[in-house]
KEKE-3310 file (N, C-alpha, C; in steps of 0.2 Angstrom, whole numbers, plus 5000, padded with zeros to 4 digits):
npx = (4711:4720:4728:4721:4721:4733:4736:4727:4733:4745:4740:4736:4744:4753:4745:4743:4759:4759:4749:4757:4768:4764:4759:4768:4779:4767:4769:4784:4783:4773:4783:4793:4785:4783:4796:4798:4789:4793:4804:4803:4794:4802:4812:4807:4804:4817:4829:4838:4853:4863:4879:4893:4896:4911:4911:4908:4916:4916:4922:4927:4917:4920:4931:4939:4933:4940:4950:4947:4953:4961:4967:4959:4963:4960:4947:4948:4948:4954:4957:4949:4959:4957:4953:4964:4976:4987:5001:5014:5014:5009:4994:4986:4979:4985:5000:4998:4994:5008:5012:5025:5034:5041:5046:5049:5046:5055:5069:5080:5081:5086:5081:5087:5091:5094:5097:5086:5076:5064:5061:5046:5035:5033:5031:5038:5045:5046:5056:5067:5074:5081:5081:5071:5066:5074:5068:5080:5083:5078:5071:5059:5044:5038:5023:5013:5007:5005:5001:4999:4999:4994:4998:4995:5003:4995:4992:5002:5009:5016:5022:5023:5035:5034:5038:5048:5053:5036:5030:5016:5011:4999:5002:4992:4988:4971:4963:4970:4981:4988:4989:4977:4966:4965:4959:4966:4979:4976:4976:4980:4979:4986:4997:4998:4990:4980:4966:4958:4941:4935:4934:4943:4949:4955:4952:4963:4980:4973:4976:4977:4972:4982:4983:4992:4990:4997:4998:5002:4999:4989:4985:4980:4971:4971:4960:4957:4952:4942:4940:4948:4955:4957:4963:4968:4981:4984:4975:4966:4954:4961:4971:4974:4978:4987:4998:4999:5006:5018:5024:5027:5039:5038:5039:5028:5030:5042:5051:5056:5061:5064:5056:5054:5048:5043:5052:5043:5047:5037:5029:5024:5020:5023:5018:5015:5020:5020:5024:5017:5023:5014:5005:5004:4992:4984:4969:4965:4952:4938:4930:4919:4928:4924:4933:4934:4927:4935:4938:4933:4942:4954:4958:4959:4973:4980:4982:4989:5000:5004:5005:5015:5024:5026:5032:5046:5052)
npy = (4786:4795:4789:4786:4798:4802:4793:4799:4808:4804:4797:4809:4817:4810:4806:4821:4822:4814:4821:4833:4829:4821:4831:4839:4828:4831:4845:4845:4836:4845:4852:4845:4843:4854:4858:4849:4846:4863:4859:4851:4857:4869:4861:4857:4870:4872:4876:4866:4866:4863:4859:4872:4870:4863:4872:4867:4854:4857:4855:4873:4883:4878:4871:4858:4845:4834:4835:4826:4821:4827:4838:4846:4861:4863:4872:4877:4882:4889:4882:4888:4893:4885:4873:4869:4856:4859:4871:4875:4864:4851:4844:4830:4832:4840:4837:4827:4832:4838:4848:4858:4865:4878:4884:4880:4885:4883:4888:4898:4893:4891:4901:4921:4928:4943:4947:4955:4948:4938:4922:4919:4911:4900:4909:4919:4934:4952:4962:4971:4985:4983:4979:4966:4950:4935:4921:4911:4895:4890:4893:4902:4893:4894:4892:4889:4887:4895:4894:4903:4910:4926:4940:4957:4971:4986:4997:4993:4986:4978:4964:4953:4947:4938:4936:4943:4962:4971:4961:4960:4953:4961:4966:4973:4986:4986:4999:5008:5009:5021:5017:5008:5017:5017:5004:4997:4996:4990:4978:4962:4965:4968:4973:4990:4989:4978:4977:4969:4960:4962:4967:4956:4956:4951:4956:4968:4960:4948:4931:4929:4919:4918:4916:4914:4909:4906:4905:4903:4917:4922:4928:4925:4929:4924:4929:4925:4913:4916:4921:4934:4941:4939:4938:4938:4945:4948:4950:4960:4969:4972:4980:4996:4996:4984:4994:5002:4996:4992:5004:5007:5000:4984:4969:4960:4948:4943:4928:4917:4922:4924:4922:4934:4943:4958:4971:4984:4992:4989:4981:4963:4947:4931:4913:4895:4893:4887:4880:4874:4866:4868:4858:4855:4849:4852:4862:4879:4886:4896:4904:4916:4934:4952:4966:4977:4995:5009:5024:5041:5052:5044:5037:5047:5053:5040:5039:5051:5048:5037:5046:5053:5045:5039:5051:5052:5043)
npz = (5337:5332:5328:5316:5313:5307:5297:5289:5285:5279:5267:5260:5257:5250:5241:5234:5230:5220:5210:5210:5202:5192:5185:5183:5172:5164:5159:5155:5143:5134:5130:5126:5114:5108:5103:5096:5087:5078:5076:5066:5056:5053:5046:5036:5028:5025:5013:4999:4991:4976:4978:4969:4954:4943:4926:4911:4903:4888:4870:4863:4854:4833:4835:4827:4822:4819:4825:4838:4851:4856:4870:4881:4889:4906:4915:4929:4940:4951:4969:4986:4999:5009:5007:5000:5003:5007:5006:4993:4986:4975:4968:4966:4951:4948:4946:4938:4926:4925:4930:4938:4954:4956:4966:4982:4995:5007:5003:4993:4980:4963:4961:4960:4969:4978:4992:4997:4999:5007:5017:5023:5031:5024:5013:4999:5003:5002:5010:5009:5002:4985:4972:4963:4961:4952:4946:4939:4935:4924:4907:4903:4895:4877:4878:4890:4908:4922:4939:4955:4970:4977:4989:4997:5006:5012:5001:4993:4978:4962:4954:4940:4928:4914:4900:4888:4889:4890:4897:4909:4922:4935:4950:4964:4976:4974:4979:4986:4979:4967:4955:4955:4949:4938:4927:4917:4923:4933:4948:4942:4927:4912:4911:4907:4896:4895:4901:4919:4918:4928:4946:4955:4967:4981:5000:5006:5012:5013:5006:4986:4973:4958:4940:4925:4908:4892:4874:4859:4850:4860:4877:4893:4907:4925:4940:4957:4954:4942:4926:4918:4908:4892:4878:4859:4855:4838:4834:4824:4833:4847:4840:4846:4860:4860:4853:4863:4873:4863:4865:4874:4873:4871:4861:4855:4851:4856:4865:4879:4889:4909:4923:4932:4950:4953:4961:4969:4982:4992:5003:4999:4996:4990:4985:4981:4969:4951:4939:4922:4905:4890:4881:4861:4858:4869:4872:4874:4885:4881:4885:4881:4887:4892:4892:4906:4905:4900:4907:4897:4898:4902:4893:4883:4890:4887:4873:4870:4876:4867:4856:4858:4861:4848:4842:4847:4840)
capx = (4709:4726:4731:4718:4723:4741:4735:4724:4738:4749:4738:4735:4753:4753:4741:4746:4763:4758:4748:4761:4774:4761:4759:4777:4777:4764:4775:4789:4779:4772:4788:4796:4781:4782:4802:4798:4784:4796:4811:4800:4791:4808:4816:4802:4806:4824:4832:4844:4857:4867:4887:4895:4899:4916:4911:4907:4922:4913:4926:4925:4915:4923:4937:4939:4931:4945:4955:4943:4957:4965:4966:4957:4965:4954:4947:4954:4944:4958:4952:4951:4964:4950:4951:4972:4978:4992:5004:5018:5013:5006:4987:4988:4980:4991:5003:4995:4994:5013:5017:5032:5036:5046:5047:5048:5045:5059:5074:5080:5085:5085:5079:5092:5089:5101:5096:5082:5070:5067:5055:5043:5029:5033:5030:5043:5042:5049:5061:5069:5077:5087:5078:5066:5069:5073:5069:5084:5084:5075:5068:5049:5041:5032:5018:5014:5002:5008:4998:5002:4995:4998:4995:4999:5000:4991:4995:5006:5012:5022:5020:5025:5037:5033:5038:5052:5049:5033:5023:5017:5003:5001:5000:4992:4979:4967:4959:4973:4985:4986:4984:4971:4962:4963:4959:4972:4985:4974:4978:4979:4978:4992:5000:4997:4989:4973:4962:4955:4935:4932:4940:4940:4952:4952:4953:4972:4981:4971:4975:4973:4976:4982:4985:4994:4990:5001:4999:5004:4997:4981:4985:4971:4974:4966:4962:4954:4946:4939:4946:4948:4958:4957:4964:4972:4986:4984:4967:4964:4950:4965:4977:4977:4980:4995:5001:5003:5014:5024:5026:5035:5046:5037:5040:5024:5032:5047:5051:5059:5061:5063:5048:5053:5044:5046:5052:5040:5049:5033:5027:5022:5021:5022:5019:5014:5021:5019:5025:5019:5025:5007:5006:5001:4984:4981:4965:4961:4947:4937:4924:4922:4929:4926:4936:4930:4926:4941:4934:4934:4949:4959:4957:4963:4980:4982:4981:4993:5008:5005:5008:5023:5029:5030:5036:5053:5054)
capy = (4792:4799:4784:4787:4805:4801:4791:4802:4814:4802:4800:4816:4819:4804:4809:4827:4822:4809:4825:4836:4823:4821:4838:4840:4825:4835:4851:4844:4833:4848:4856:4840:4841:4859:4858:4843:4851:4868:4858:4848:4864:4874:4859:4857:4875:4873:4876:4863:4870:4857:4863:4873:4864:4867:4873:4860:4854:4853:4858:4876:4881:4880:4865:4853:4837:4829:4834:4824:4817:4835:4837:4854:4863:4864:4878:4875:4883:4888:4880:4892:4890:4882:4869:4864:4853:4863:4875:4873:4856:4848:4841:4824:4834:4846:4832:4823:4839:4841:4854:4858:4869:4884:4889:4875:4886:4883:4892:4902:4887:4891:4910:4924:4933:4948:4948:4958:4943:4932:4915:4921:4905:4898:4914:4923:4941:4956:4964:4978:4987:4980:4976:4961:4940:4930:4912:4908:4888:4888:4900:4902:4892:4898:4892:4889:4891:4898:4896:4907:4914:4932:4945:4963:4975:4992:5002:4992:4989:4972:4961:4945:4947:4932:4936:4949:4969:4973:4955:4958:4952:4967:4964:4978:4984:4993:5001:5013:5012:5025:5013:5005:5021:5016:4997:4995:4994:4986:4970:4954:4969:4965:4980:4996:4984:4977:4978:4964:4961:4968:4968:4951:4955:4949:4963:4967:4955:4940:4928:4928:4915:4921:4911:4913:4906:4910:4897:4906:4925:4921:4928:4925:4930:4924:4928:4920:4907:4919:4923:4941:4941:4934:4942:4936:4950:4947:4951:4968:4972:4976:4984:5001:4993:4982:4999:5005:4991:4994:5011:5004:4993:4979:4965:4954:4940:4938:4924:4914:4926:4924:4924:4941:4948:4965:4975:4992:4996:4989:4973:4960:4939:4924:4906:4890:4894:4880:4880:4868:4868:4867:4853:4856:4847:4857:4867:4885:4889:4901:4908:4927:4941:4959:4969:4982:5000:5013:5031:5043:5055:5042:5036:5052:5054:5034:5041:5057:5044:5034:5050:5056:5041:5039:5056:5050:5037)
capz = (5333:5331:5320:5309:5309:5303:5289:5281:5282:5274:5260:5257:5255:5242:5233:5231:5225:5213:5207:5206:5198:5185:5183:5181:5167:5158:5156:5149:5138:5132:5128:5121:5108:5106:5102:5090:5080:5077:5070:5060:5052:5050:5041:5029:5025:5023:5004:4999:4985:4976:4978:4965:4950:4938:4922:4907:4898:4880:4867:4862:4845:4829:4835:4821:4821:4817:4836:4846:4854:4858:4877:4883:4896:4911:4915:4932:4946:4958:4975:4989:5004:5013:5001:4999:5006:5009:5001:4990:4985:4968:4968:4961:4947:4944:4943:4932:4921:4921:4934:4943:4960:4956:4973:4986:5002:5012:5000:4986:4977:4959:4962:4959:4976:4982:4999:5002:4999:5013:5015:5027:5032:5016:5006:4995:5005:5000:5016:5010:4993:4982:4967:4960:4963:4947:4943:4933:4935:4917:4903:4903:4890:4874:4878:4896:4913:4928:4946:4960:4977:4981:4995:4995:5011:5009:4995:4988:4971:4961:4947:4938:4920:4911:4893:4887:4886:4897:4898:4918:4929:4940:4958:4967:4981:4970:4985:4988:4977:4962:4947:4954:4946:4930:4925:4914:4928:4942:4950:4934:4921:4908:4913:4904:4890:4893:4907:4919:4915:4934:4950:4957:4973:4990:5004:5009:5019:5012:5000:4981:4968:4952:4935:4917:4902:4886:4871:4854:4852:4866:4883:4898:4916:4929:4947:4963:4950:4938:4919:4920:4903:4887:4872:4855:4851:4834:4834:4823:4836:4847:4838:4849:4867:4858:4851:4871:4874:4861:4864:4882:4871:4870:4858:4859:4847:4859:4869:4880:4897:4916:4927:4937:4952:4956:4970:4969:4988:4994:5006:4995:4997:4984:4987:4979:4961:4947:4932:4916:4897:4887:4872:4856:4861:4873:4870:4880:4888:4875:4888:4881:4892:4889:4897:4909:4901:4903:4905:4889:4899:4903:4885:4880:4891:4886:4867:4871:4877:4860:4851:4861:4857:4840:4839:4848:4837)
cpx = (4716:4730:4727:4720:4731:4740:4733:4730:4743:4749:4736:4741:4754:4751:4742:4752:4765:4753:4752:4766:4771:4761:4766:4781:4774:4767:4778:4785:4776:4777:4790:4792:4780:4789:4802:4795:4790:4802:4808:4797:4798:4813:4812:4803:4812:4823:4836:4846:4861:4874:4890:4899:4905:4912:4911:4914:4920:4920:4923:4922:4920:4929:4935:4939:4935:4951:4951:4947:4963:4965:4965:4959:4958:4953:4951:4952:4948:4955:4953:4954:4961:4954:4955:4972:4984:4997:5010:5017:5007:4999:4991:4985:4984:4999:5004:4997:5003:5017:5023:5030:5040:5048:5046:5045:5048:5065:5072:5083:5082:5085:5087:5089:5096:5100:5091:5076:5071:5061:5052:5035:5029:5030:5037:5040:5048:5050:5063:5070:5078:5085:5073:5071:5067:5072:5073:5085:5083:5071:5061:5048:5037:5028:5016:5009:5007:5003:5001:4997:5000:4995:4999:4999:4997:4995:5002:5005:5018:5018:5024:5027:5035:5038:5044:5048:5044:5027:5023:5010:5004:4997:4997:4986:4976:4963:4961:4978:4984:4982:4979:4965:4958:4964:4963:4979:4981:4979:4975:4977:4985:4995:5000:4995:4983:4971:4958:4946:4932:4936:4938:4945:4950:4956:4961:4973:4980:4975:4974:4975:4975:4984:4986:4994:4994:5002:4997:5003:4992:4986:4979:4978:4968:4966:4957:4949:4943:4942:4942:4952:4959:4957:4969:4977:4988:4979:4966:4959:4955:4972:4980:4981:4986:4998:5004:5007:5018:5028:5031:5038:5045:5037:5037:5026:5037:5047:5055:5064:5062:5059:5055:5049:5047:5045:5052:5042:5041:5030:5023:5024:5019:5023:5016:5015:5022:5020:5022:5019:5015:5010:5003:4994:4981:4975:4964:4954:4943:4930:4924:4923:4928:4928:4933:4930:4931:4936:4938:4943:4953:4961:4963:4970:4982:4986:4989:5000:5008:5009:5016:5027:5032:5034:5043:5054:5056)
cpy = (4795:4793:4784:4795:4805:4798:4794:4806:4812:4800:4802:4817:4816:4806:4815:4828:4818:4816:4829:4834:4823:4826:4842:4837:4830:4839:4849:4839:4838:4852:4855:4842:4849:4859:4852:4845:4858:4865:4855:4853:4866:4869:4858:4863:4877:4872:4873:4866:4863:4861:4866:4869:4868:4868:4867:4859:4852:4859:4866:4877:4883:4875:4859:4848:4832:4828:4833:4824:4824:4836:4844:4856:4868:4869:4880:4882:4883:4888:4886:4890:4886:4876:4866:4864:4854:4865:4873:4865:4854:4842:4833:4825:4835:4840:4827:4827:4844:4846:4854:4863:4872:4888:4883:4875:4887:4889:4894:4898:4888:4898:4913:4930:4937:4949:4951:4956:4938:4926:4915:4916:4902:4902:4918:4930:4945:4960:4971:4978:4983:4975:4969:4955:4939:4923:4912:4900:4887:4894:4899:4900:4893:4899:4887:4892:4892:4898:4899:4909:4922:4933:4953:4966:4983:4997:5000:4990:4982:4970:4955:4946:4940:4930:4944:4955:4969:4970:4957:4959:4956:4964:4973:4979:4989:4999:5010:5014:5017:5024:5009:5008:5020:5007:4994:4994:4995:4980:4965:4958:4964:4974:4986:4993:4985:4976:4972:4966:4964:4966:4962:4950:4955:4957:4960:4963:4949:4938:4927:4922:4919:4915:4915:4910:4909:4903:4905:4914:4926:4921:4929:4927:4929:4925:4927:4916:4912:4924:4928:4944:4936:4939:4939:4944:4954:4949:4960:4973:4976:4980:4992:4997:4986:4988:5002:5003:4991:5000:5010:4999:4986:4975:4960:4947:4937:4934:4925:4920:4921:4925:4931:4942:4952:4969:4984:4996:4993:4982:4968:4950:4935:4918:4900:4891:4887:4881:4872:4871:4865:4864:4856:4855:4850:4862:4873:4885:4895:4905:4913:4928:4945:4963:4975:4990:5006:5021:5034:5047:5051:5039:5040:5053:5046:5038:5048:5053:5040:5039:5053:5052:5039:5044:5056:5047:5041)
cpz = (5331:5328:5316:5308:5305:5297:5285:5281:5276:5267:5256:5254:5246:5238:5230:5229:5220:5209:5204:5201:5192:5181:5177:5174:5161:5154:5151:5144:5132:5128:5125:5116:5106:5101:5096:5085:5076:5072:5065:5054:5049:5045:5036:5025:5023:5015:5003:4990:4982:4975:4970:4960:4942:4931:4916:4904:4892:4876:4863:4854:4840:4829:4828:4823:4823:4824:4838:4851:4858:4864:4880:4891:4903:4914:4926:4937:4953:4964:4981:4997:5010:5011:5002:5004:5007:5004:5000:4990:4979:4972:4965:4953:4941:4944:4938:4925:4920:4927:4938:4949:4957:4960:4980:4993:5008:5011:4994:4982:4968:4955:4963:4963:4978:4987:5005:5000:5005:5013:5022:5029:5027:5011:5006:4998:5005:5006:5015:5003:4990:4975:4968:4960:4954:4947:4937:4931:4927:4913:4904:4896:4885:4877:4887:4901:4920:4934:4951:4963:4977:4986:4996:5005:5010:5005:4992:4981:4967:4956:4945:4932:4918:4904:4892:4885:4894:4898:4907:4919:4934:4944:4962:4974:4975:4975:4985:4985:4970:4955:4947:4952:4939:4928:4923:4918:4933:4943:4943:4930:4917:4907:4906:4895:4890:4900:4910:4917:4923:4939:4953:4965:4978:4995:5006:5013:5016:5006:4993:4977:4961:4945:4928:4913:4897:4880:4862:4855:4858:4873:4889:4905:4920:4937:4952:4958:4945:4932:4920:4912:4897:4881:4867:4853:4843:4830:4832:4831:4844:4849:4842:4858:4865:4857:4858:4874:4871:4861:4870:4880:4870:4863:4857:4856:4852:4864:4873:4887:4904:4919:4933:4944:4955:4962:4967:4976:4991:4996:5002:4995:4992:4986:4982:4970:4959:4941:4927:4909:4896:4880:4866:4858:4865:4871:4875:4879:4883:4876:4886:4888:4890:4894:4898:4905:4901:4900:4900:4892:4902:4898:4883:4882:4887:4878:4865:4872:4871:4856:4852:4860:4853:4840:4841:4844:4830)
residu = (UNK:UNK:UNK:UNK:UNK:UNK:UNK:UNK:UNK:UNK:UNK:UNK:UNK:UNK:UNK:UNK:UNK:UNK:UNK:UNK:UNK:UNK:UNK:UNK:UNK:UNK:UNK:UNK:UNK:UNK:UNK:UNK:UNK:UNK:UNK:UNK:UNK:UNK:UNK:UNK:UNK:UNK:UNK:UNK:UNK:UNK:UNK:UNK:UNK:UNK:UNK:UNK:UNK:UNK:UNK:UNK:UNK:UNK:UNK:UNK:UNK:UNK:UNK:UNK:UNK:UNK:UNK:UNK:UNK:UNK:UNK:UNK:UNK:UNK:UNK:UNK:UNK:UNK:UNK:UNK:UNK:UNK:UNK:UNK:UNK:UNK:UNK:UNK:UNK:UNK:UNK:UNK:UNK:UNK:UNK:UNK:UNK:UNK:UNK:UNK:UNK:UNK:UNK:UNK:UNK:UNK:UNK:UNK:UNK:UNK:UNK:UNK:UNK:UNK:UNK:UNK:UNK:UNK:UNK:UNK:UNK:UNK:UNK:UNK:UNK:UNK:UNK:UNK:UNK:UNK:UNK:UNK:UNK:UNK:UNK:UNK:UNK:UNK:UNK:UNK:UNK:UNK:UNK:UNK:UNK:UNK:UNK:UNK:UNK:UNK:UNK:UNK:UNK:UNK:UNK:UNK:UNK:UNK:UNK:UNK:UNK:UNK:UNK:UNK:UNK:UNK:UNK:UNK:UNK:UNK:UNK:UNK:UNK:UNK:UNK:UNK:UNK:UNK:UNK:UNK:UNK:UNK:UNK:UNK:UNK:UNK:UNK:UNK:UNK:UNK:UNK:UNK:UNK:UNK:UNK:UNK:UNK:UNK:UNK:UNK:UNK:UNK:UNK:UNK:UNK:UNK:UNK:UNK:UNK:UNK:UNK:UNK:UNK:UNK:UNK:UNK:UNK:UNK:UNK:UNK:UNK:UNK:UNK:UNK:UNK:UNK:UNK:UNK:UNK:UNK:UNK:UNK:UNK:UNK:UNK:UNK:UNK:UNK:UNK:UNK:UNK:UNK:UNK:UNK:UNK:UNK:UNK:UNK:UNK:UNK:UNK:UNK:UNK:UNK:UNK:UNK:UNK:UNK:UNK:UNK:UNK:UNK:UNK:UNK:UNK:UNK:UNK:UNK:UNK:UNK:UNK:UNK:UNK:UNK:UNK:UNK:UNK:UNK:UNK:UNK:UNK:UNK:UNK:UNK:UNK:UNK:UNK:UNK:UNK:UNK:UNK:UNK:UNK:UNK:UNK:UNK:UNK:UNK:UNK:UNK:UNK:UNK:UNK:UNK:UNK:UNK:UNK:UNK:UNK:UNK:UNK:UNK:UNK)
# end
């Protein structure tokens, strides 16, 4: 009697933990098949995008037939630091297309520095007084693009000469500094000239790229990948916004300058500069821009400094 009672107990036991086992099976089977179904739903509902794609390179309208063969300067979609493959150093593109380094990273090697420039992570950064860094290695070529990285610290204030007189790509925070009030002297305006088409800065501190085109009378500026300027100087339409640069002495025919940058007394960093000459063949880019709308009373002081002008004159 008492060995039959030990076996049923024993397979009772058995039996009851081949149920719960099963049990236990169940569950996760139920889960696994719950977690299956869900990813399979939510990726059905995913959105695929195909990646941003550069701009067509069709020649712009109105090219002459007859210059197939013409080589159009590519609109040239500055890549974001993400992207290089590291700074101060030529793409195989940009190789291809010519460029040089004007700035290597390490020294002042070419640069006409006084002392209170110093090469801070491989950027050109402004330390203390004592005036603006030249590149005199070589004159700046007529016709010519310029790539470059800036970054500013708050409420500062700098710029890039290009061209003799008052050619400058103004560096600034528009945020906080004072000229960022008026478009016309923002950040990649063409200083107290022509305004970019809107404000394309990165927050203070970051990174921006900036670029210059200059191929006869047609100046463009461009910044983080985005033409922000485009203007023929020549171009009736405008005659007043050259007039304001002339009134600061400028002489838009002249050539054959020093790249500059200027010391506003204010923290300021430059790095992967690139210069190339541009060929004949070379076509620009000819995407309209219209530059941003300058309010009616800043208009009017603008229009008062023309006048005061002339009247010295």
């Amino acid at each position: 009697m008492k060995i039959k009672s030990i076996l049923f107990v024993l397979a009772l036991g058995t039996t009851l933990g081949a149920v719960s086992v099963g049990q236990t099976v169940e569950r996760e089977n139920g889960l696994l098949k719950k977690i299956f179904n869900r990813r399979t739903s939510t990726s059905t509902n995913v959105k695929t995008t195909s990646p941003t794609q550069e701009p067509p390179m069709a020649a712009p309208a109105g090219t002459d037939p007859a210059n197939k063969g013409a080589k159009r300067l590519p609109v040239g979609k500055l890549t974001s630091l993400k992207e290089d493959a590291a700074i101060n150093t030529l793409s195989s593109e940009e190789k291809s297309l010519g460029f040089e380094l004007i700035f290597n990273g390490k020294d002042y090697q070419g640069w006409e520095n006084k002392g209170n420039w110093i090469v801070e992570e491989g950027a050109i950064a402004r330390k203390d007084k004592g005036g603006g860094i030249t590149y005199n290695a070589k004159k700046v070529p007529d016709n010519f693009e310029l790539r470059f990285e800036w970054k500013v610290g708050k409420g500062s204030n700098s710029g890039i000469y290009y061209r003799p007189g008052q050619y400058e790509y103004q560096i600034l925070d528009n945020k906080v500094h004072n000229d960022g009030k008026n478009p016309r002297t923002s950040a990649a305006s063409l200083y107290y000239c022509m305004p970019p088409s809107k404000d394309a800065t990165n927050p203070v501190g970051e990174w921006n790229t900036g670029r210059i085109v200059c191929k006869g009378s047609v100046i463009q500026h461009w910044l983080n990948g985005v033409k922000v300027i485009d203007f023929d100087y020549k171009d009736a339409k405008y005659a007043w916004e050259v007039e304001l640069l002339k009134v600061r002495g400028a002489n838009l025919d002249a050539r054959g300058a020093n790249f500059q940058i200027q010391d506003h007394g204010d923290p300021v960093w430059f790095r992967s500069l690139k210069l190339r000459e541009l060929k004949d063949s070379d076509q620009l880019d000819k995407t309209p821009v219209t530059p941003v709308k300058i309010a009616e009373e800043i208009v009017k002081r603008e229009q008062a400094y023309i006048d005061n002008g002339k009247k010295k004159k």
